[in-house]
C-alpha positions in Angstrom: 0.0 0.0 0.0 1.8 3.5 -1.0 0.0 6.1 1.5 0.4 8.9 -1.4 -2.1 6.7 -3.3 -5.0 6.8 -0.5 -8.0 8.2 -1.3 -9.3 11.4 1.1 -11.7 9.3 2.1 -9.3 7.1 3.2 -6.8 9.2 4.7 -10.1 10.4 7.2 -11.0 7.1 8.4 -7.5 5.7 8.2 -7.9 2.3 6.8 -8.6 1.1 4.1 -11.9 -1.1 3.5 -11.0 -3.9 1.0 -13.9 -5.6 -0.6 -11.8 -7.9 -2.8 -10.0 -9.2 0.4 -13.3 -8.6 2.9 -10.8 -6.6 4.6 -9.7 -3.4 7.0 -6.8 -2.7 6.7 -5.0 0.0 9.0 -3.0 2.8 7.0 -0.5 3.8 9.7 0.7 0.1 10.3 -1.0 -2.6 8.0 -2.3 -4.4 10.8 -5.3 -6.6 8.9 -8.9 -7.1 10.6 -10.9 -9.7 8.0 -14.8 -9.2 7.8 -16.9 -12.1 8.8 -14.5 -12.4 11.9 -15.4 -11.4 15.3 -12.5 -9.7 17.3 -12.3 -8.7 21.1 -11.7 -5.1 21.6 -12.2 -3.3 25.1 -13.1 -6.4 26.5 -16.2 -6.7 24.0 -16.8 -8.6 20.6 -16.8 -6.1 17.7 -16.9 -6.2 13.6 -13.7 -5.8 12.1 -14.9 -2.5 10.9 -15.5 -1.4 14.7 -12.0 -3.1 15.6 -9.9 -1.4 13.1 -11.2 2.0 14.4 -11.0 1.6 18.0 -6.8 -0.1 17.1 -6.7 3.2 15.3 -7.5 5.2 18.6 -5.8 2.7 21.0 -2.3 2.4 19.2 -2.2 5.8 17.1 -3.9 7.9 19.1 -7.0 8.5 16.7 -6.7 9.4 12.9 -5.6 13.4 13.2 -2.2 12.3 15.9 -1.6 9.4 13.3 -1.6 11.4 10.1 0.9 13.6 12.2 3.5 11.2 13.6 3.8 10.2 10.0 7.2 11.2 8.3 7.8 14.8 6.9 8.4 13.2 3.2 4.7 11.8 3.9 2.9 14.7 5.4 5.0 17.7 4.6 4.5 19.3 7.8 7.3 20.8 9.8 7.7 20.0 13.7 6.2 23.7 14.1 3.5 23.3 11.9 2.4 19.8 13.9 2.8 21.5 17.1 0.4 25.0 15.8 -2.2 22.0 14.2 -2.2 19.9 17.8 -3.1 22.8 19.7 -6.0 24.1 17.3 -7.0 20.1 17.6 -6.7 20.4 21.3 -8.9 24.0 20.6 -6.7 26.1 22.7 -6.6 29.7 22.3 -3.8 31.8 20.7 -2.1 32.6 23.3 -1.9 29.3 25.0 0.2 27.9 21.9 2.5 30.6 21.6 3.0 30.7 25.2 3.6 26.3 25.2 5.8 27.0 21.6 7.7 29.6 23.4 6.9 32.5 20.7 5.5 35.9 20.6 1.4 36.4 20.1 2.2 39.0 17.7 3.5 36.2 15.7 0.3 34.2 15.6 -2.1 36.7 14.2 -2.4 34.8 10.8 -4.4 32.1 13.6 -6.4 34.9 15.0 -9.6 33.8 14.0 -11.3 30.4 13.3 -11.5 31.1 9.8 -8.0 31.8 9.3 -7.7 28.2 11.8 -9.7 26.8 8.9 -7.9 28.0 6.1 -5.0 26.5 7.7 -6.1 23.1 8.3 -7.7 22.9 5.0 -4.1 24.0 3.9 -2.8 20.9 4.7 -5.3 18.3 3.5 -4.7 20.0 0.5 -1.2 19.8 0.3 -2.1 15.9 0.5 -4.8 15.6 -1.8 -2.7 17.6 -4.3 0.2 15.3 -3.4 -1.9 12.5 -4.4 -3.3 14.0 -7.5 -0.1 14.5 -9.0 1.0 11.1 -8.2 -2.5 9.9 -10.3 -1.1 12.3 -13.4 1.5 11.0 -13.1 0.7 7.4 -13.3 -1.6 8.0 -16.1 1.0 10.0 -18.4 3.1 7.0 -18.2 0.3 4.4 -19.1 -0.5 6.5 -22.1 3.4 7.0 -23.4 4.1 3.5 -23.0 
């Protein structure tokens, strides 16, 4: 599985749901959970669906902290940028990051509203999606040239 060719979709739930394989499959680790199975999660019996979500919040810390312990190479963020997006996840005010990153408050006025939050955020699912786009055109250029 190359993670630059996961869907959006994908990338938000953060596994993949095979139907060729009857399969969820987790895109931070590979770890496998077969439909038709029943697994034991929290000391309960769940679908594999169910399973592979609550391993995603168990081992990865959710979806949004596993997307961001990925490599730089993979999600293009710098250790700043993770550390500005963890505490607009964590919905802390302005001040509170700056004064946690150790940085002025004049510097964070681009944050100062939630729009500009927004804009942000949506920055950097774009920076993915158009990662993954351009890997797609890519693949596709070559299929037609060969």
């Amino acid at each position: 599985m190359e993670f630059k060719e996961l869907t959006v979709e994908e990338l938000t739930l953060g596994y993949i749901q095979s139907p060729q394989e009857e399969s969820c499959t987790c895109i931070f680790c590979g770890e496998v959970y077969e439909e038709g199975i029943v697994y034991r999660s929290r000391g309960r019996t769940v679908t594999a669906e169910r399973a592979v979500k609550e391993h995603i919040f168990d081992r990865h810390g959710g979806v949004f902290h596993g997307l961001l312990d990925l490599d730089k190479q993979v999600n293009g963020l710098s250790e700043i940028q993770k550390d500005v997006l963890t505490g607009m996840y964590l919905e802390k005010d302005n001040k509170q990051i700056c004064e946690e990153m150790g940085i002025s408050a004049a510097i964070s006025s681009i944050f100062k509203n939630r729009n500009e939050r927004r804009k942000f955020c949506w920055h950097f699912w774009n920076r993915l999606r158009m990662r993954q786009l351009l890997n797609s055109a890519k693949r596709q250029s070559r299929k037609l040239y060969q």
